[in-house]
N, C-alpha and C positions, 0 to 999 in steps of 0.2 A: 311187575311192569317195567318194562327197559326205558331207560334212562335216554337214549339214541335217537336224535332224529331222524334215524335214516330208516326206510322200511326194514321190517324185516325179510331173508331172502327164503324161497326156497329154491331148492336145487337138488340136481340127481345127489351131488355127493352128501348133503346132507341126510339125503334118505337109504343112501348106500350104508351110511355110519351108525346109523342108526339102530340097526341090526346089533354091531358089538357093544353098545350102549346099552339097548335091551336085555342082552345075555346077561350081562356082567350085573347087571341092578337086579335081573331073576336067580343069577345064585346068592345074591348078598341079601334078597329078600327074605327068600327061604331058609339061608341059612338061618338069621336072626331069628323068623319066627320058628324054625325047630326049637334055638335056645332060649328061647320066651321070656318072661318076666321075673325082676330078680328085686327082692324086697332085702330092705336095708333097715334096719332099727340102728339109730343115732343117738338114742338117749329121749330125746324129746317129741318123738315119734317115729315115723317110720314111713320111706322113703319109696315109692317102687318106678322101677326101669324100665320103660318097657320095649317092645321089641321094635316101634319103629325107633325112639332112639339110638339102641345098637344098631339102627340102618343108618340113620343120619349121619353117627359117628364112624361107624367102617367105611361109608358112602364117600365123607369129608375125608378121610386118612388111604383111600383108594385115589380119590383125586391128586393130594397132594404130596403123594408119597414120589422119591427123588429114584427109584431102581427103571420103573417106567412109565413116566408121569403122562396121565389123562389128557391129550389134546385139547388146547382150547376149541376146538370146534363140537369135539365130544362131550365137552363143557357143557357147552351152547347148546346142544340137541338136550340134552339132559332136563336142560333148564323149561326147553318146550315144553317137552312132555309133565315137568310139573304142575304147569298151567294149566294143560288141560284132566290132568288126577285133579286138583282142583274142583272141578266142574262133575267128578265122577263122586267125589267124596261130598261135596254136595247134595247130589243127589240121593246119597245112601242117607245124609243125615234129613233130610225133606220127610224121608218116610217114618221118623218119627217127632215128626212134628204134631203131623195131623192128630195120632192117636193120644197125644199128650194137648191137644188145642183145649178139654175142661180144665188141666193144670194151668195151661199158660191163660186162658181168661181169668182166672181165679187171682192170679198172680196179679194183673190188671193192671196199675199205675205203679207196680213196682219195678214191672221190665222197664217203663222208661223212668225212672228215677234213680235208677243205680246205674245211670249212662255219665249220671254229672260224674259220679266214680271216674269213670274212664276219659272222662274231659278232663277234672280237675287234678287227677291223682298225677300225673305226669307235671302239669305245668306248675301244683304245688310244692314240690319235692325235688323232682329233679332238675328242674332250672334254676333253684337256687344252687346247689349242688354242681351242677355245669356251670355256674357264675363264678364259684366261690375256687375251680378247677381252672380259672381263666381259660375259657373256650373259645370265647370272645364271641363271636354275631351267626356263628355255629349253633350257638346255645338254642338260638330260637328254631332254627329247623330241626335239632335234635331233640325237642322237648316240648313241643306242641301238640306229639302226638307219639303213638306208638309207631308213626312214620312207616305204615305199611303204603303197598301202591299206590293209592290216591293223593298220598301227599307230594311225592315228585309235582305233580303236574301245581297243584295250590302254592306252592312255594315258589317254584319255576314263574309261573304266572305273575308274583304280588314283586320276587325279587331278583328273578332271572337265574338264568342256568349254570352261571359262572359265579353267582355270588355265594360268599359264607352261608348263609343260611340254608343255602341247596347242599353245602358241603357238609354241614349236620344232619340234613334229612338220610342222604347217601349212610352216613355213617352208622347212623341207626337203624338202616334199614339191612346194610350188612351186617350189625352184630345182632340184633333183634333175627336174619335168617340163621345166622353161623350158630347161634347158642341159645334164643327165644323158646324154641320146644324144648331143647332140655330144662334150660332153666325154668319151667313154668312148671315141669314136669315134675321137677323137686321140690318145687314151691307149693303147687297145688296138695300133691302130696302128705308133705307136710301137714300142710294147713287142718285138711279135708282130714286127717286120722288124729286131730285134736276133739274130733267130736264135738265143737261147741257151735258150728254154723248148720242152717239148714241146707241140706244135698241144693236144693233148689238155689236158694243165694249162692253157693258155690259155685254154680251151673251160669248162673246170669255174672257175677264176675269172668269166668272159662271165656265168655263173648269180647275180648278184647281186639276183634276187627279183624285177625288173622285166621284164616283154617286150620294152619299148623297147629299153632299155639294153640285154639283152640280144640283141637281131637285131642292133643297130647295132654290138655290141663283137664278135659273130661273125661281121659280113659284116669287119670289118678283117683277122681271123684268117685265113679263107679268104682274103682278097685275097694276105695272105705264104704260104699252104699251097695252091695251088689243088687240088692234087692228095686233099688230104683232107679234102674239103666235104662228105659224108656225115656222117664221123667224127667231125668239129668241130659239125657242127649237133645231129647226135644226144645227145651229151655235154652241149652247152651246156644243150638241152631240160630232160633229167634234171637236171642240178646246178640249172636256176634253180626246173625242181619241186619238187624235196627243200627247197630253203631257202624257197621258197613256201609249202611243207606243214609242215615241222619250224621256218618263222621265228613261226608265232602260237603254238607252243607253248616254243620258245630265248624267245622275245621275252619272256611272259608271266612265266616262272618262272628267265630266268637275265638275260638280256640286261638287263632293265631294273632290275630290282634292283641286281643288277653296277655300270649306269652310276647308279644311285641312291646304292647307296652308295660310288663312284669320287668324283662330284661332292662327295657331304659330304666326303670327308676329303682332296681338295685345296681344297676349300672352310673348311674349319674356323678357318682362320686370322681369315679374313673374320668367320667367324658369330661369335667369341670378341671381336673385337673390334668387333663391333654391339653385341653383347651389353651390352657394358661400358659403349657410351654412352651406352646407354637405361638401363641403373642407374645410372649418376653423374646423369644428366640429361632422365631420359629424358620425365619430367613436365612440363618444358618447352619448349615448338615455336616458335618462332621465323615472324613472319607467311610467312619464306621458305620454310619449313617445309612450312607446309599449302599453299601457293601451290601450290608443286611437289606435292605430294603429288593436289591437285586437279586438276593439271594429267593425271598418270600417268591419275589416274582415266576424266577425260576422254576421253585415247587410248585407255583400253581399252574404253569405250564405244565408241566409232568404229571402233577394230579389228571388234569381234566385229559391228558391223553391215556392216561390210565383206565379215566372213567370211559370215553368211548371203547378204549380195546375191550376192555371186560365186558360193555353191555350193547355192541356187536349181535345181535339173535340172529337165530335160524328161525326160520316159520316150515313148520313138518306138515303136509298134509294131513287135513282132520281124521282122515277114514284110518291111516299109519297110526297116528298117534293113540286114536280108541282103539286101534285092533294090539298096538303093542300091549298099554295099558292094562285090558280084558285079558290078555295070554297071559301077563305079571298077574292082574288083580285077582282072577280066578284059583291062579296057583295058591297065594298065600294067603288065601281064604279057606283054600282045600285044606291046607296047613292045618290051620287055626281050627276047624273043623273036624281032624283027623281023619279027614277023606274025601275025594269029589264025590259030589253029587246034584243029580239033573237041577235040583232046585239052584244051586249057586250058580250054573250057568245061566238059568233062566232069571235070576236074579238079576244080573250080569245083561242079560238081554234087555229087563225091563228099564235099566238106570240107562243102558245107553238110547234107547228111545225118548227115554225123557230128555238126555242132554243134547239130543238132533234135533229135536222138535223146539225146546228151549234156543239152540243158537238159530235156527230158521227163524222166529219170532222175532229174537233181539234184531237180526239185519233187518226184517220187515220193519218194524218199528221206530229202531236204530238208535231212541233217546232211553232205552230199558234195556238195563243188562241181561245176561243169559243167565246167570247166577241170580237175579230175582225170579225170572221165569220159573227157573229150576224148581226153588223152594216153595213157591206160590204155586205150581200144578203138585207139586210132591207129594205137601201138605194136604194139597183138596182131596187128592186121590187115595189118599191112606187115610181121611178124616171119616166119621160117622155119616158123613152125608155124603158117600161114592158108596154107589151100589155093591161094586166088586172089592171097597177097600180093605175087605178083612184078607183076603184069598190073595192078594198081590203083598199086605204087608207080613202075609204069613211065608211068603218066595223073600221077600227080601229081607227079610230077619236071620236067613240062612246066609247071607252075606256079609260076617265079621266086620264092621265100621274101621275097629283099627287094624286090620290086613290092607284096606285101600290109604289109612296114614301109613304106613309102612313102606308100600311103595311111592310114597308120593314123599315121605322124609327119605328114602336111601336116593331115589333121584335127585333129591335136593342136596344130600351129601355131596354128589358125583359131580354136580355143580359148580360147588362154592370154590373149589381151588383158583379160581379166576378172580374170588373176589378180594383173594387174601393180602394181595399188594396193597387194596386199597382200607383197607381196616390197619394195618401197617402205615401207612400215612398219614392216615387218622392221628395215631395214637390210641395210647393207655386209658385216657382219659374219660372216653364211649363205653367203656367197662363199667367202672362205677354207677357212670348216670345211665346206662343202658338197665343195668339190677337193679338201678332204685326206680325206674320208670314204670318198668313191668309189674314190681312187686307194689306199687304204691296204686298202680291201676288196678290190679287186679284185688286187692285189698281193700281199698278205697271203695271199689263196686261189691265186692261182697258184705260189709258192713253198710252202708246203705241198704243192700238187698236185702236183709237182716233185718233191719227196721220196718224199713216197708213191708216187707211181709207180713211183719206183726202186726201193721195196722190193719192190712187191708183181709187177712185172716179171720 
């Protein structure tokens, strides 16, 4: 979601650029899924890599490499097209929702009971932790939430576009893109070849409200389960919808408040003894005083023109952006496949029907996103009660889930070079509380999901 109140534009030259954008993301695609997945034993288990990460990371290290560095506007086109892979990997993952819908009723009060997981595991954990880092009023927008899209606009709204709090959201929502897939990738990993959680709870932790994160922490899953790569993907779907669809409304009315008032009352100490200085003394400033004081000012000008340059968008016409996509997604399907064939394009045919027919709906509509649309026909259409749903989910299982993260992480590599000034301004310190947010959500919701399963098994 760009940060920018300005439209986004489109224009010939954006659509001109777009072309070498496209190339350059279909050799990097393919190349990664030639060199496939790469498993690492650490001692305490065992680690696996998989190929859209080496996109993300060659994607990022293409952008910001200094011999002939990616144009911000290449950036920006980039970034589009992510948006709308999105909408396509979506759609890939709709078609096994349906077929897995006796798992996911069975599962029942446990999908949403392993959500408080992904509410409380952030604002228990890492806002002490971002307190304890003096973050200062940062702390609440980086820590309310896994601060994917929806949060700009909630924080924007409660505390304005300039204030701290939007500059922790910002903050985490660049290193949550810059390192959120791998990191989750290793995590999950991890986790998932301990053999002690059920595939399924692991699957409903993977729903941590991002696509990314979630393909990347469900292909780890399945790499430990191969055997239940429907059941894992369909789960994962649903739990990252529900925290998707129930996170701008946790977020608005429990989440942020919660971490609002968590911060003041381990904060309190601090603010009584501010308080105190500026009534003993508070009349008088000291030249080092205002020095500093102008200096804060300074950066925060520089910040926030920062933040406009970087979140500047192009808007690519829809028909460009599906047809680049389809030419990428196809190929590094064919990849993963060891060969084209008629079914992957027909695959390919089906998912883009759904996601024109899904964004037709949303403008009709206009209060329902394309991505509920998506998952809600996906799901029907591949469930036992579509007539045709076995013969459409038999086309679209020939379309590899993590070839469309592949493309959708190396265009987000090709991305991020625009965003790195501002994680750089950040600071060090969104590092820590970024690892302990992800990993305490995503753990927090798997133990839950754990329990609940037990009971309701």
């Amino acid at each position: 979601m760009s940060t920018s109140t300005k439209t986004p534009r489109i224009d010939k030259a954006g659509a001109r650029l777009t072309l070498p954008v496209a190339a350059l993301a279909f050799v990097i695609a393919l190349a990664v899924q030639f060199i496939g997945q790469a498993k690492i034993d650490i001692g305490i288990g065992a680690i696996v890599i998989f190929p859209m990460v080496w996109g993300l990371i060659l994607g990022l290290l293409v952008s910001i490499q200094k011999f002939k560095p990616l144009g911000l506007d290449l950036q920006r086109i980039a970034a589009a097209l992510v948006g709308v892979a999105v909408l396509l990997l979506v759609a890939r993952l709709a078609f096994n929702i349906g077929p897995s819908l006796p798992s996911l009723l069975k599962a029942g009060p446990a999908l949403l009971l392993q959500e408080v997981g992904h509410l409380l595991g952030t604002i228990a954990l890492a806002l002490p932790l971002a307190v304890l880092l003096r973050m200062g009023k940062a702390t609440v927008g980086a820590t309310f939430s896994l601060d994917r899209e929806p949060s700009f606009a909630m924080v924007s709204e409660k505390y304005g576009p300039d204030s701290d709090q939007y500059r922790g959201v910002l903050a985490m929502y660049v290193f949550g893109t810059l390192f959120g897939a791998v990191f989750i990738t290793l995590l999950t990993s991890l986790v998932a070849n301990w053999k002690i959680f059920d595939p399924l709870a692991l699957a409903m932790g993977a729903g941590v409200g991002s696509g990314s994160m979630m393909a990347a922490s469900s292909a780890s899953i399945i790499a430990a389960y191969p055997g239940d790569q429907e059941a894992i993907l369909g789960m994962a779907a649903v739990s990252n919808l529900i925290t998707t669809i129930l996170g701008v409304y946790v977020g608005i009315y429990i989440a942020l408040p919660l971490a609002d008032r968590f911060y003041k009352l381990l904060t309190r100490r601090q603010t009584r003894e501010a308080a105190a200085v500026a009534a003993g003394g508070g009349a008088v400033r000291s030249q080092a005083d205002i020095d500093r004081d102008d200096a804060q000012a300074e950066e925060n000008r520089r910040f926030r023109e920062k933040v406009a340059e970087s979140s500047a968008a192009i808007k690519l016409p829809l028909w460009l952006s599906l047809s680049v996509l389809t030419v990428l997604g196809i190929g590094t399907a064919s990849v993963a496949a060891k060969g084209l064939s008629l079914s992957i394009v027909a695959g390919y045919g089906i998912m883009l029907a759904l996601v024109l027919v899904s964004i037709a709906l949303a403008k009709v509509t206009k209060k329902i996103s394309a991505i509920v649309y998506i998952t809600t026909i996906g799901a029907y259409i591949s469930s036992p009660w579509f007539f045709a749903a076995e013969s459409l989910t038999t086309i679209i299982k020939t379309v590899d889930f993590l070839s469309i993260a592949t493309v959708m992480l190396t265009l987000a590599g090709l991305s991020l070079g625009k965003d790195i000034p501002l994680l750089k301004n950040i600071g060090w310190k969104i590092i820590p509380v970024g690892l302990v947010a992800i990993t305490a959500s995503f753990l927090l919701s798997t133990v839950i999901a754990e329990f609940a399963l037990g009971l309701w098994h």
